[in-house]
VMD Tcl script that draws the C-alpha trace (Angstrom):
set ca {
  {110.08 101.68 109.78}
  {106.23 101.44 110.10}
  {104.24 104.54 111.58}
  {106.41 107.18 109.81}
  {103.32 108.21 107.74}
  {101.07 108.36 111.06}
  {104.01 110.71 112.64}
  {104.15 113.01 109.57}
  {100.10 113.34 109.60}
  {100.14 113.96 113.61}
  {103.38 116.66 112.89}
  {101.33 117.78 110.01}
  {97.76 118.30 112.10}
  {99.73 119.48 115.45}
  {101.89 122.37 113.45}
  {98.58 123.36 111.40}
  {96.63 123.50 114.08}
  {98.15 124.51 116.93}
  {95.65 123.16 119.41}
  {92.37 124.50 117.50}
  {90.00 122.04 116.83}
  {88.52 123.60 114.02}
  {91.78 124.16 112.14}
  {92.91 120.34 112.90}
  {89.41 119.38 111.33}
  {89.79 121.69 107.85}
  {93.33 120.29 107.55}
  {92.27 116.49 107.78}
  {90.07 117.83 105.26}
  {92.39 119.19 103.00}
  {94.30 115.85 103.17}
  {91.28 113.85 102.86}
  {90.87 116.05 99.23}
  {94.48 115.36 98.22}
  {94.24 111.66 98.57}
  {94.99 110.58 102.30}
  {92.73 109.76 104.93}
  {94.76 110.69 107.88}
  {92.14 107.92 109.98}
  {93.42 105.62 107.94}
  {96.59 105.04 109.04}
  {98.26 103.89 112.27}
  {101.61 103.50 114.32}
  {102.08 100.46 112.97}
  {100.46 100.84 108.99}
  {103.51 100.11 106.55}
  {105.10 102.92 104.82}
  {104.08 103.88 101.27}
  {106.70 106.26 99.61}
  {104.13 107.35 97.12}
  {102.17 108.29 100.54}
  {105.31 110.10 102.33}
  {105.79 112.28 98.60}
  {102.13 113.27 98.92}
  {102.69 114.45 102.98}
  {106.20 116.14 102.06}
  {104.17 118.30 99.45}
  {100.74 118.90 101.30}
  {103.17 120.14 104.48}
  {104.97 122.10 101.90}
  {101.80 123.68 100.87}
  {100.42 123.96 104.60}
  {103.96 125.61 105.58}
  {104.43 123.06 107.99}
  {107.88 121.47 108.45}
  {108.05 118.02 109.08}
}
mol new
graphics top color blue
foreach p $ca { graphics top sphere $p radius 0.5 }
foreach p [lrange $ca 0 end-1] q [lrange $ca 1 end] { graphics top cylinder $p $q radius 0.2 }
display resetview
């Protein structure tokens, strides 16, 4: 099902962030500095599994739930 990984960043981001621009920016960040580059991927980019372990644990980390 392509674009999972796009919805879990956007979740991810949106949760985080809440609307603040500043906040969405350091959490792209902090993803960027565990390995994904959240401009990287689209609706329709394949799904990596090694990718959707790295989002379950950076959204554990963040306290986001995805």
């Amino acid at each position: 099902m392509p674009g999972q990984i796009k919805r879990m960043i956007d979740t991810i981001i949106a949760q985080r962030s809440k609307g603040n621009p500043t906040i969405e920016l350091t959490t792209k960040t902090k993803m960027i500095l565990k390995g994904i580059n959240p401009d990287r991927y689209t609706s329709t980019s394949e799904d990596d599994p090694v990718v959707i372990g790295k989002l379950k644990k950076i959204a554990a980390e963040l306290g986001v739930t995805l």
